[in-house]
N, C-alpha and C positions, 0 to 999 in steps of 0.2 A: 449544262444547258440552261439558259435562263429562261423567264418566264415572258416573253413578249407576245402581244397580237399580229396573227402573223393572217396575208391574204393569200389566199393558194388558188392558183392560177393551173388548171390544166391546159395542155399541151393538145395541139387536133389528135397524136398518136396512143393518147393517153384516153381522150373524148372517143377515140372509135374502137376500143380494144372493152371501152367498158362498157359499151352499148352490143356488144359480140358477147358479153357473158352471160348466163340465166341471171332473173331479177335477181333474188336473195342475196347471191354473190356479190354483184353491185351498189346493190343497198348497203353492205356490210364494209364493202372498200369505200363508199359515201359518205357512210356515219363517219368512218375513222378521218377522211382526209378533213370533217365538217370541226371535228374533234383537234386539228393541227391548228386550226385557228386561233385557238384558244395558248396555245405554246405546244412546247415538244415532246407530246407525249403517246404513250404508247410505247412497241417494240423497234425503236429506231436504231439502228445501227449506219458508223462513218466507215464509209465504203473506204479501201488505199486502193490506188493505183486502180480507179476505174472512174468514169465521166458515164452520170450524175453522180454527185459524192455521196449521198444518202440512199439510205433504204427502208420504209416503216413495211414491217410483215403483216399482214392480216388473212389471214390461214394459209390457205395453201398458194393464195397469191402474193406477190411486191409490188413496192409502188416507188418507183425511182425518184430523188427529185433534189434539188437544188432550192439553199438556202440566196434568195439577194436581196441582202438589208431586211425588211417586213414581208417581202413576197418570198412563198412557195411554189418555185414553180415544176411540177408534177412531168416530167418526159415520159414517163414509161411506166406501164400496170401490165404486167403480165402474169402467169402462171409460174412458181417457181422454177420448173424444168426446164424453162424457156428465155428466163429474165439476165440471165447471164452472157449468151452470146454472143 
């Protein structure tokens, strides 16, 4: 993965799922998406056969989301137990 600056755009279902979490948790899937800007880093993994193709972990939650051209854009932050379905 190369190193571009990238804009990461949340999604409303992504905007309401992290305002439902305790702060800390929030703060922490914050920093990391604030940290995608910069390029692809952290614990990312390409999703096969599943729509968003991406997945970056930051603890016990995921954050789904789709590379187009310079934007990230973020569908889905849930709970692991949950991010699958």
């Amino acid at each position: 993965m190369e190193q571009l600056m990238y804009f990461v755009e949340l999604m409303p279902k992504a905007i309401k799922y992290l305002k439902s979490l305790p702060k800390p948790e929030a703060q922490k899937i914050i920093v990391k998406l604030q940290s995608l800007e910069n390029g692809l880093t952290g614990d990312i993994k390409k999703l096969t056969n599943f729509s968003p193709e991406y997945r970056l972990r930051v603890g016990n939650y995921r954050v789904l989301f789709e590379i187009e051209g310079s934007k990230i854009a973020v569908y889905r932050v849930k709970h692991r137990k949950e991010v699958y379905t």
